[in-house]
C-alpha positions, 0 to 999 in steps of 0.5 A: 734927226734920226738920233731923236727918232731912236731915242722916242722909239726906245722911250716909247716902249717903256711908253708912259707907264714907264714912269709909272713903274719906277717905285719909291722905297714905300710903293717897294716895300708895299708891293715885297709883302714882308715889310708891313710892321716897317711900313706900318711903324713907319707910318705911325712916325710919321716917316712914311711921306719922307721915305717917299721924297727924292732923296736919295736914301738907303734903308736897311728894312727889317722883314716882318720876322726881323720886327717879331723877334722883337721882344714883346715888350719892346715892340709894343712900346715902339708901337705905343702912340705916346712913344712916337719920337722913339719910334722915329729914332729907331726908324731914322736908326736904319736910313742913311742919306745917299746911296750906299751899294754893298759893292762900294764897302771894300774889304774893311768894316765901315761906319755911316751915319744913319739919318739920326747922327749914330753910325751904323758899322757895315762889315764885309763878310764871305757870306755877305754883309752885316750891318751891326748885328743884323745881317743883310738877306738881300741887298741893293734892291734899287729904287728911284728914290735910293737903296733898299738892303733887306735885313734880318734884325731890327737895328736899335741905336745905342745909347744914349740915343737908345730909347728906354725900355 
């Protein structure tokens, strides 16, 4: 009995709102301040509800200025409602099933399947991780429906799946 007694004083101070506080990758994204073209594309793909589903994921979230580098004409073609399956494939480009931690790479590059087929190559370096060509800035932000590695770049996925330009 004393063991169930520990267990409800150690849960009850986390007290409901415990629940409450545990995020899936949008409420994250929403609450860091530098996603909001991520979630905002996000949405307009229609990836916004999956992203919210148990999962679990790992997504490799380009900030606002990963999407700004951009060049213009790419990025207003994404955005472009009648492009929205394109959109999407570059969305799912940078979401990967499962949970992957940086820490779980070893030393040697590695490929993983995004969630539209095309691998994405991770590759350990001094300074950190790249994932293609973009750099992670922070990595294995935990979440309850997965992993959120911060990126620098917005990852295209090649081609043919690569939308046209």
């Amino acid at each position: 009995m004393r063991k169930y007694a520990v267990a409800a004083a150690i849960l009850g101070g986390f007290g409901v709102a415990g629940a409450a506080l545990a995020k899936d990758i949008v409420a994250t994204a929403t609450d860091a301040g530098q996603f909001t073209v991520f979630l905002k594309a996000s949405k307009a793909a229609g990836m916004d509800k999956a992203l919210q589903n148990p999962g679990p994921f790992t997504v490799f979230a380009p900030t606002d200025a990963a999407f700004a580098a951009l060049p213009s004409e790419v990025a207003k073609r994404l955005m472009d409602p009648a492009n929205k399956g394109e959109l999407a494939k570059v969305l799912s480009y940078h979401v990967l099933a499962g949970r992957l931690i940086t820490r779980d790479l070893g030393p040697m590059p590695r490929a993983a399947d995004s969630l539209i087929g095309a691998p994405v190559v991770l590759t350990p370096m001094a300074t950190g991780v790249k994932v293609n060509d973009a750099t992670i800035t922070a990595p294995d932000m935990r979440v309850d429906n997965g992993i959120v590695h911060v990126i620098d770049k917005v990852l295209l996925p090649p081609m043919p799946i690569q939308p046209t330009f």
